[in-house]
N, C-alpha and C positions, 0 to 999 in steps of 0.2 A: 504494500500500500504506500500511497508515495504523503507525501509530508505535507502540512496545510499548504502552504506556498503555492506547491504545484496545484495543488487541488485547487486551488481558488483562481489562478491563474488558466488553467483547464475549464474552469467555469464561467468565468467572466467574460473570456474571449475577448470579444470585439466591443460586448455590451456598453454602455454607461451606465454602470450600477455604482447607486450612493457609495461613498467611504465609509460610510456606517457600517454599509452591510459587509463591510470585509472582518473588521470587528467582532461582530453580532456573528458570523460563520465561525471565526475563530474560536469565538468562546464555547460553541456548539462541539463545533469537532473536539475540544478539550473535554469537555463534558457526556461524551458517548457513553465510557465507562460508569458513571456513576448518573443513576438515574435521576434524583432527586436532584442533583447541578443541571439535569439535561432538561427537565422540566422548566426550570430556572430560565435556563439559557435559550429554548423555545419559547417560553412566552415573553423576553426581551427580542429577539428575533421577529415573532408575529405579531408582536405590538408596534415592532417601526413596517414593518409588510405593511399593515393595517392602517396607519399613520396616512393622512393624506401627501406628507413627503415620503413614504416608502414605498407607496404601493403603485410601483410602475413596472411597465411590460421589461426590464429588464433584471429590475433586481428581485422580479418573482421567477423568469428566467433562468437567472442566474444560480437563485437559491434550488430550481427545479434541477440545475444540473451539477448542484453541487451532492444533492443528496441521493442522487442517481448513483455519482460516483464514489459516494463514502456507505456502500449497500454493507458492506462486509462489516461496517464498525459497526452500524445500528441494529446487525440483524438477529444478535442476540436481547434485545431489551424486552424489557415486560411486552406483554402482549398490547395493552392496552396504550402505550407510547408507539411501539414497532407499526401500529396499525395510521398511528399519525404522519411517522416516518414516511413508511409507504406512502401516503396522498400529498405527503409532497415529493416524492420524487416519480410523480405521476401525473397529477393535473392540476397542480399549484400555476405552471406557467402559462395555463386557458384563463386565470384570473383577470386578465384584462382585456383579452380578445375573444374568449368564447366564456364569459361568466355563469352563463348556464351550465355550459358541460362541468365546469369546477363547482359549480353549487350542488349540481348533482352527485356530484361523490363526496359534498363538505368538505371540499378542497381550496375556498375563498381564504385567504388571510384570515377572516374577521371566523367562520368559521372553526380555523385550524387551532386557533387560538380560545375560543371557547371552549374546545374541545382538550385542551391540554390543560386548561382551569378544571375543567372535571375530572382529569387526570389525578390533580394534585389536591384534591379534597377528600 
């Protein structure tokens, strides 16, 4: 598995995704192992998604392809985080050009993020 750098760098590509979101990934990827940081660190994450400055077609993009490529670190976590994991590395990045399709799988920011609050109650 390669090191956040690359991984963010693999993700971003071409985008213009916030400087935040480089941050808010970082602290994620640090946080795979221990659940209870990963909860944390996703709802600092889909609270700037969610943010009327975070929530644009590339840093839902971006985040869709970062969590695609870090499948191995998440793919042990609880069931009930693993299952969030998955919808963002699935139809997180429809959130701004097919919102329908990402509402249909509770794949919205605003969504993902209620659903990791339920998580952690």
């Amino acid at each position: 598995m390669s090191g956040f750098d690359e991984l963010w760098k693999g993700s971003v590509r071409y985008r213009r995704a916030s400087r935040e979101l480089e941050w808010l990934l970082r602290d994620v990827h640090q946080s795979f192992a221990a659940p209870a940081a990963l909860i944390t660190s996703l709802d600092r994450l889909l609270s700037f998604l969610a943010s009327e400055s975070g929530r644009t077609d590339a840093n839902c993009s971006t985040t869709y392809h970062f969590f695609s490529a870090t499948e191995e670190l998440w793919r042990g976590a609880p069931d009930a985080l693993r299952a969030i994991l998955d919808d963002m590395s699935g139809t997180i990045q429809d959130s701004i050009h097919a919102p329908a399709i990402a509402r249909t799988f509770e794949a919205t920011p605003e969504q993902l993020l209620e659903r990791v609050r339920r998580v952690s109650e």
